[in-house]
C-alpha positions in Angstrom: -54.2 -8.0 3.4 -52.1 -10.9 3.4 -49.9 -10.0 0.4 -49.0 -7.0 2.6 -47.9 -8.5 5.5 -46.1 -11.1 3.5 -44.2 -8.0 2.0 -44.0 -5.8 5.8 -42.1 -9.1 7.1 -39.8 -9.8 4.2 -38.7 -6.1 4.2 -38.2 -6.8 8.2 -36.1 -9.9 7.9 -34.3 -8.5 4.8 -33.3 -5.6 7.0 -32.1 -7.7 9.9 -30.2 -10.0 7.5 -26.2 -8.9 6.5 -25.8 -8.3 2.9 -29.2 -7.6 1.9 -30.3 -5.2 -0.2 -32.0 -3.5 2.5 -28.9 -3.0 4.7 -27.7 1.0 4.6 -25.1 1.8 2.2 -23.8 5.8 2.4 -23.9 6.9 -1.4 -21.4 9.5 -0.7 -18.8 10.1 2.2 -16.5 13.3 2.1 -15.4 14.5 -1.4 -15.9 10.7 -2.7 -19.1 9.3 -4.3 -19.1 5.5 -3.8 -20.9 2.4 -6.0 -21.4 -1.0 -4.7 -21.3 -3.8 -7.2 -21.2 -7.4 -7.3 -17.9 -9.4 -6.6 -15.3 -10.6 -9.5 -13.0 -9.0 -11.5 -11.3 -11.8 -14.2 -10.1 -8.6 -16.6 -6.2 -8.6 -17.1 -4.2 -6.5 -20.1 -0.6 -6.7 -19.3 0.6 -3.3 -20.4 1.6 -3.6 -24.4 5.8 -4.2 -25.1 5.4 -1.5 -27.5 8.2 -0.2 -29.9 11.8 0.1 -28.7 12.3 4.0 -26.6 13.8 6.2 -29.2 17.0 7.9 -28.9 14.4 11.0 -27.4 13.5 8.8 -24.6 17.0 7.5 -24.3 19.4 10.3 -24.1 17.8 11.4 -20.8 19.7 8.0 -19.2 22.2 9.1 -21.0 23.2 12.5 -19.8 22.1 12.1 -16.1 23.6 8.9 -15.9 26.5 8.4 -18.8 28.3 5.7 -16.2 25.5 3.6 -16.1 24.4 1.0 -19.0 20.4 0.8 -19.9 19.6 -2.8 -18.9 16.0 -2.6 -18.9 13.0 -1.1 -20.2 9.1 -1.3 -20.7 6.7 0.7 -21.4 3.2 1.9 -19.0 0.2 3.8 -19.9 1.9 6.8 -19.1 5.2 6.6 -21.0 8.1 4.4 -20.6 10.5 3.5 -17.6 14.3 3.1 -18.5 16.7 1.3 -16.1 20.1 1.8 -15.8 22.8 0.3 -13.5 26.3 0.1 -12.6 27.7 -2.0 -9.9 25.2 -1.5 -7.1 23.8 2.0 -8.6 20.6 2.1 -10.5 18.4 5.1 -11.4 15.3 4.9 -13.0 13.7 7.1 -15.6 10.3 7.7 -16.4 9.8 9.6 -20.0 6.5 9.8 -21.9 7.0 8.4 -25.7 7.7 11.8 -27.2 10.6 12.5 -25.2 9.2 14.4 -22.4 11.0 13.7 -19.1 8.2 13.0 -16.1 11.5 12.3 -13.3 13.9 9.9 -12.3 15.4 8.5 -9.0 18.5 6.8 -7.5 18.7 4.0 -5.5 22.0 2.5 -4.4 21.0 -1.6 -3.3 24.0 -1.7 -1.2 23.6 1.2 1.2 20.1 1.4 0.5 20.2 5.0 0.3 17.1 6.0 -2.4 17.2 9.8 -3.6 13.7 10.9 -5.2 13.0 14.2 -6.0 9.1 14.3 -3.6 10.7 12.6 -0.8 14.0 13.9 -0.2 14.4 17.7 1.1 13.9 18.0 5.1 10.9 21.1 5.7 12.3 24.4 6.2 16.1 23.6 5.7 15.9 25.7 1.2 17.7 28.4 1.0 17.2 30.7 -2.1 20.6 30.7 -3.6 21.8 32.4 -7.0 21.8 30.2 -10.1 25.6 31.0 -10.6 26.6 29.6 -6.9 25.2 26.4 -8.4 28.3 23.8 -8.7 29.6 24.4 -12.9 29.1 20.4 -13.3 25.2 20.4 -12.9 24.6 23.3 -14.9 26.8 22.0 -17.5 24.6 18.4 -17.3 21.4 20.7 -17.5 22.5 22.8 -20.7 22.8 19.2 -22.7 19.9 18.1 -21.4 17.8 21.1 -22.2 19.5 23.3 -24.5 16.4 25.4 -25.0 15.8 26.4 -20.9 17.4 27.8 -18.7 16.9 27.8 -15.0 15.2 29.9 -13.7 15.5 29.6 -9.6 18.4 27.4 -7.2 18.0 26.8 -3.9 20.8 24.9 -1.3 18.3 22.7 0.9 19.0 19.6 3.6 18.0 16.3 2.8 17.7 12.8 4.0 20.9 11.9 2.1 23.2 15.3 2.7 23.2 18.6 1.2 22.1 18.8 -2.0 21.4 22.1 -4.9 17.7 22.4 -6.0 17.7 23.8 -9.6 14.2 24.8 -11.3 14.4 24.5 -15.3 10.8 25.3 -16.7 8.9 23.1 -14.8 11.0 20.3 -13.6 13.3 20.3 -10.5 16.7 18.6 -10.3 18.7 17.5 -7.3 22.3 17.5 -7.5 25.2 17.0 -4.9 27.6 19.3 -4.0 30.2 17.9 -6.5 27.8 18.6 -9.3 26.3 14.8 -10.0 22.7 15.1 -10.5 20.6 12.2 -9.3 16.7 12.7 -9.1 14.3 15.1 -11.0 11.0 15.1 -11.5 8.5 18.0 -12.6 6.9 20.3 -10.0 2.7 20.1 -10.6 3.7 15.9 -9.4 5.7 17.0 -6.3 9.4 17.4 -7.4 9.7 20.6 -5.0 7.8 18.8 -2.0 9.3 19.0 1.7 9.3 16.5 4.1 9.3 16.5 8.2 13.1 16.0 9.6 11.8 13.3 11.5 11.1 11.1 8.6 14.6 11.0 7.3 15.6 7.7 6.0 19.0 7.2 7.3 18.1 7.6 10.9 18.4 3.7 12.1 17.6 5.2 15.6 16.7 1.8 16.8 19.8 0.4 16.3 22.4 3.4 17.6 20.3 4.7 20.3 18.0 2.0 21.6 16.9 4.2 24.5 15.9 7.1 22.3 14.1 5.0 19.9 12.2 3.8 23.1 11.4 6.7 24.5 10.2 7.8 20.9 8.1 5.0 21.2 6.3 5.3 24.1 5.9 9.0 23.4 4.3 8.4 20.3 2.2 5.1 20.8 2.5 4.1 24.1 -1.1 5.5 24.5 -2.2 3.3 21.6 -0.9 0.1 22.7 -3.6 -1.3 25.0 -6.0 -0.7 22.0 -4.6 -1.4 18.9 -2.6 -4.6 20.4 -4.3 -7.0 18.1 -4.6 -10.0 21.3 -6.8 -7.3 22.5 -8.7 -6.1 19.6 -9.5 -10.3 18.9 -10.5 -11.0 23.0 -13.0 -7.7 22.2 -14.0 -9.2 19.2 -15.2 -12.4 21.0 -15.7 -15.9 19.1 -19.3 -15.7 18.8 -21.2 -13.9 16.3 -23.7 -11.7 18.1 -26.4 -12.7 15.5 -28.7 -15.6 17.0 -28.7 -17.8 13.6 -24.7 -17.0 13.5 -24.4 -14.5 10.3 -22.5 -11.7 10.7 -20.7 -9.5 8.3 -16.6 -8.2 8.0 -14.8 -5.9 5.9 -11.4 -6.7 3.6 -9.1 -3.8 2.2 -5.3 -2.9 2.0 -2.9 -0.4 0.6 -4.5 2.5 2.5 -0.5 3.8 3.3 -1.8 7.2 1.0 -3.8 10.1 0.5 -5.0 10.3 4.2 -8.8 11.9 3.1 -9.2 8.8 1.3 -8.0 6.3 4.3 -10.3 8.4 7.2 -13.1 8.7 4.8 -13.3 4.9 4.3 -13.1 4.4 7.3 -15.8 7.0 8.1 -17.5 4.9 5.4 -17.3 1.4 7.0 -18.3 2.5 11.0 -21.5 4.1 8.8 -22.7 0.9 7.4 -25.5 -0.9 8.9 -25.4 -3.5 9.9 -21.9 -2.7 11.0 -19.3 -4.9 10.4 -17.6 -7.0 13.0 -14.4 -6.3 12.6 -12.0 -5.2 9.3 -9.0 -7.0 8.0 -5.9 -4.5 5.9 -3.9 -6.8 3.6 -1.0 -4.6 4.7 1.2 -1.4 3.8 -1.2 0.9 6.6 1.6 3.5 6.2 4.4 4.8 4.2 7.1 3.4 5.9 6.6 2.2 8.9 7.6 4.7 11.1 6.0 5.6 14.7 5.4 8.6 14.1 3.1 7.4 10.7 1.2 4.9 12.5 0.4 8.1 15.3 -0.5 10.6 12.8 -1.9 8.7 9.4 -2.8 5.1 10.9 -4.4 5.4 14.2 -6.7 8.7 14.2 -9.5 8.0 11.9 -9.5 5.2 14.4 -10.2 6.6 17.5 -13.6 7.2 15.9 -15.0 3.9 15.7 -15.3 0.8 17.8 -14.8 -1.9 15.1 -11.9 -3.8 15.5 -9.1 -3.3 12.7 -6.4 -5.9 12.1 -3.5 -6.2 9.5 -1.5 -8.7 7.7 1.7 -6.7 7.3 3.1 -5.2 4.6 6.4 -4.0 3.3 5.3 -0.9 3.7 5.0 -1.5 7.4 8.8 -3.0 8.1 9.7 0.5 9.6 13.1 2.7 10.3 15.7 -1.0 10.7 13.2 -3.1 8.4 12.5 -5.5 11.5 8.8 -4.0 12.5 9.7 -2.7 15.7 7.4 0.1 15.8 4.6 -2.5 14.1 5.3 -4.9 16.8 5.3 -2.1 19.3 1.9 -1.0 18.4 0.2 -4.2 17.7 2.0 -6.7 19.6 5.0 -8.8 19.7 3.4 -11.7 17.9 1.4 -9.5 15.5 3.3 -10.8 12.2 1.7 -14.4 12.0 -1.6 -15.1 14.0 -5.1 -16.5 14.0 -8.7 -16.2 15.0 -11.6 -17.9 15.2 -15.0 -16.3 15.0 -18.2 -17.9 14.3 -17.4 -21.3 12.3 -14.5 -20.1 10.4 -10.6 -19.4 10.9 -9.1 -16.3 10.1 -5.1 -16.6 9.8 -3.0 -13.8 8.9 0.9 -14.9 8.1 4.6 -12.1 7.1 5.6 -12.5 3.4 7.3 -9.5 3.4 10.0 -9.0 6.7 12.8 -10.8 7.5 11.8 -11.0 11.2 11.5 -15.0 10.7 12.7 -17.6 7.6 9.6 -17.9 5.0 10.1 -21.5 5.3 9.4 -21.3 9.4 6.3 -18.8 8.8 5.1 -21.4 6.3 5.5 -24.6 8.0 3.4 -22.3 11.1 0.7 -21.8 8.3 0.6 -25.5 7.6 0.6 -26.5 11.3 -2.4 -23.8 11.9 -4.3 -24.7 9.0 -4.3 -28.4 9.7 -5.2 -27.8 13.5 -8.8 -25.9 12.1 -11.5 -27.6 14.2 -13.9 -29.7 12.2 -16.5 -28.0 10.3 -14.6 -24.6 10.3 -13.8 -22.5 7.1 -10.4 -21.0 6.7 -9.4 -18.0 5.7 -6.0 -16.9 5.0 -4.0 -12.9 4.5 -0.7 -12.2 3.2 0.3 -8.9 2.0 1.9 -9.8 -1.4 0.0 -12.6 -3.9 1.9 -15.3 -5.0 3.6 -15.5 -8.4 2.0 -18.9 -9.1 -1.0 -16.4 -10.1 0.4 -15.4 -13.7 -1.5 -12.3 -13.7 0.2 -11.0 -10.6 3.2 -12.2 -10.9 4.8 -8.9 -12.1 4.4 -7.4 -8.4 4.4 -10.8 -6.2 5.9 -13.2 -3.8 9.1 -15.0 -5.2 8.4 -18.1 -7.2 9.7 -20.9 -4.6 7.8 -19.8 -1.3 4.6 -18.9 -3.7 4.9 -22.6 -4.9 4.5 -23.7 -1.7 2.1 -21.4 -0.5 -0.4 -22.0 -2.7 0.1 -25.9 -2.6 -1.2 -25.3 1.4 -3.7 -23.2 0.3 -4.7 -26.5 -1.9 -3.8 -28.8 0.6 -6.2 -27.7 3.3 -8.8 -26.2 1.0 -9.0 -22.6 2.2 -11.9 -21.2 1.5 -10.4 -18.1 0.4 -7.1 -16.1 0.0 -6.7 -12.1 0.3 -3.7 -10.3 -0.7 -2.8 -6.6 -1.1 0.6 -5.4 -2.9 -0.9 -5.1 -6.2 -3.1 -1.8 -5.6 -5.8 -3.0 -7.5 -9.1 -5.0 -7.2 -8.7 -8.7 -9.3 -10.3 -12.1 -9.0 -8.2 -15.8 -10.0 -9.1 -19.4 -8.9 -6.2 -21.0 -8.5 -5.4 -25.2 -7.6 -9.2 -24.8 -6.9 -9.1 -22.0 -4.4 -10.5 -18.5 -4.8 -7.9 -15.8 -4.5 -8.6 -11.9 -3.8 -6.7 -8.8 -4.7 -7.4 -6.4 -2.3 -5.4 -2.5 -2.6 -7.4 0.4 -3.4 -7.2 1.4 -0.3 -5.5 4.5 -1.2 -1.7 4.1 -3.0 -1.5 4.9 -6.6 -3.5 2.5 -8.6 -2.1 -0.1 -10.9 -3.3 0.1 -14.6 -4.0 -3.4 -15.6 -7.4 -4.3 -14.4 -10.2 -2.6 -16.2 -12.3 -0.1 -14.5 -13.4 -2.9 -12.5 -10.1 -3.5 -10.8 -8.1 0.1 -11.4 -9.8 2.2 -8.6 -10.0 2.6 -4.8 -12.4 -0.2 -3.1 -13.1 -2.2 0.2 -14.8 -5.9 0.3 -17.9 -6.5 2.3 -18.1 -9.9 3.6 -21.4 -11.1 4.6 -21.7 -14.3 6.2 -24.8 -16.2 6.1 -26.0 -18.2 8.3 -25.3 -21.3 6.6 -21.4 -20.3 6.8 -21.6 -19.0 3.1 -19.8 -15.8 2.4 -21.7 -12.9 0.0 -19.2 -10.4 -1.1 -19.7 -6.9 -2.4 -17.1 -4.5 -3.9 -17.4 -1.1 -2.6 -15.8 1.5 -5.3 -14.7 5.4 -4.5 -14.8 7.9 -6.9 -13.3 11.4 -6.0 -16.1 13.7 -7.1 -14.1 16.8 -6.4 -9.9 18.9 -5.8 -9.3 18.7 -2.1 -7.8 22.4 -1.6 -7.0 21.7 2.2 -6.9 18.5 4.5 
């Protein structure tokens, strides 16, 4: 008898406690099935050099773009990217290493006008044209480039750079400009022919020649949001003290969730089902595409609406919106919503900009050092910047630059933080680093990086249960698409 009320009341108190193995865990949410598992993830493969692109791979660069010299290549799982330039003109070409073209883009770095071939025609504006009204130059381009194919369909369409002919050879799409210079491609089953709402052009720096428009687009399209989502709010809701008698309490850590929408309102769907729920959940940044209000309204803030748990963000540069100075994130979230704090419980939570130019790196750093140092005795501290810092060799490819990571992580030393999250790098990966534990963070939904085993290379959120002690128990929750999403 009293072996099984020793077992009724552990099952109780492992119930009651966060992180335990008896705390509910939904197996399945939507069209994803979902595994928990055990924090770290020290696996790195840098993808291989590989041999030189043969003159297959290379003639694409070189008949889309004869004016531009290759200055760069490498080689991913899927094939290899080529870089060319010219002044400020670069395009980039993506080719698997038997020749196959996959698409390229242009970007031009001074006028920062980017031309791809899934995020350039405005929906509704293509207009079936015959393939002879196409301009003589692009079809000449096309016949050297694939002498064997013809095309087959042409369409004139509006885009967010201009008018610009839409020719279908086989199964790839081209883009070329009325004077016959073809600059993006890609093949249809990834999204070459894909349309996209007027209002997302990329040229439109609404803000800056019609401030009043861009206010009233604003308040049209967040002002109901504001009082909610502004994050002074969301932390004053939260409160400072767990609700937890012995002071445990648990919180949730992802980032990247900027795509595939099923995947973003089903882990959130995910996250308001666990029990116990968490007390609030930190994004490591890039919550939408590109930062526009209209995003945030559609993408960001509905899956939401459903749950009480307050959400809040280190930005990312995916979050900069339409004049690349986070009006629309500052709108929603608050004026001070790029570098912040909180406390809760014993421990410090500080979230800092490393990717706008809203204020110097050096004055957002010297705040981090400042708020760091001012911790009150006996607290942990916890930091959140979007992109990792190239000090971390493994993430360098896709980091901070080297100066402001140099100092970064000498704070990080400095005040012995407990631990760092970042996002950027849309994986899941572990490093210690000048003795401090750093998290990757973001599988929250963007197109996964290749480099970390099956461990790191797939879509996740980070459970943080705090014990009551002040330790932190982590668990990596994993999504697996079990099934093709026909509709969303």
């Amino acid at each position: 008898m009293f072996k099984e009320k020793l077992l009724v009341l552990l099952l109780v108190l492992c119930v009651a406690l966060p992180g335990c193995s008896g705390s509910v865990m939904p197996e399945r949410v939507g069209q994803w099935r979902v595994e928990v598992g055990p924090p770290g993830n020290e696996f790195y493969k840098a993808p291989e050099k590989g041999p030189p692109p043969s003159e297959a791979v290379l003639r694409w660069a070189r008949i889309f773009a004869p004016h531009a010299k290759v200055t760069k290549w490498k080689l991913e799982s899927n094939g290899y990217q080529i870089d060319s330039e010219t002044g400020n003109e670069e395009y980039k070409f993506y080719v698997t290493p038997e020749g196959k073209l996959l698409g390229f883009k242009y970007e031009n770095n001074a006028t920062g006008v980017e031309e791809q071939a899934d995020e350039l025609v405005l929906r509704g504006t293509k207009k079936s044209i015959a393939v002879s009204a196409v301009p003589n130059a692009a079809l000449e381009t096309l016949a050297r480039a694939m002498p064997n194919a013809k095309p087959s369909k042409a369409w004139t369409a509006d885009t967010i750079v201009g008018k610009r002919y839409v020719i279908l050879v086989g199964k790839t799409a081209f883009y070329a400009r009325p004077d016959g210079q073809i600059r993006t491609g890609g093949l249809v089953s990834i999204g070459a022919l894909d349309e996209i709402d007027p209002a997302d052009r990329q040229k439109d720096k609404t803000s800056a020649s019609d401030p009043k428009k861009f206010s009233a687009e604003l308040e049209a399209l967040l002002g109901q949001y504001r009082q909610r989502f502004n994050f002074t709010n969301q932390i004053k809701r939260l409160g400072r003290r767990p609700k937890n008698a012995d002071g445990s309490f648990r919180y949730v850590v992802m980032g990247d969730s900027r795509s595939q929408w099923d995947l973003w309102s089903n882990i959130v769907k995910h996250i308001d089902g666990l029990e116990p729920k968490p007390a609030f959940v930190i994004n490591t940044g890039d919550v939408v595409p590109k930062g526009y209000a209209k995003e945030y309204s559609r993408y960001y803030v509905p899956p939401l609406l459903k749950t009480d748990i307050p959400f809040l963000i280190a930005i990312g540069n995916h979050d900069d919106g339409s004049d690349s100075m986070a009006q629309e994130y500052r709108y929603l979230f608050g004026a001070k919503a790029l570098n912040y704090y909180f406390d809760y419980g014993k421990a410090r939570h500080v979230f800092i900009d490393n990717v706008t130019k809203v204020q110097p790196y050096g004055q957002t750093l010297k705040w981090l050092d400042e708020t760091l140092a001012d911790t009150p005795e006996g607290y942990r501290k916890y930091v959140f910047a979007h992109k990792p810092p190239s000090t971390i060799e493994k993430w360098a490819y896709h980091a901070w630059d080297d100066s402001n990571s140099r100092t970064f992580t000498g704070l990080m030393t400095k005040h012995e933080v407990d631990e760092v999250y970042h996002g950027h790098i849309h994986a899941y990966s572990t490093a210690t680093f000048g003795g401090i534990n750093y998290t990757l963070t973001g599988g929250g939904g963007a197109g996964l990086h290749n480099r970390y085993g099956p461990l790191g290379n797939v879509h996740h959120y980070i459970i943080c249960d705090v014990m009551a002690d002040g330790t932190v128990k982590q668990q990596v929750v994993r999504f697996y698409k079990t099934a093709k999403i026909l509709f969303r």
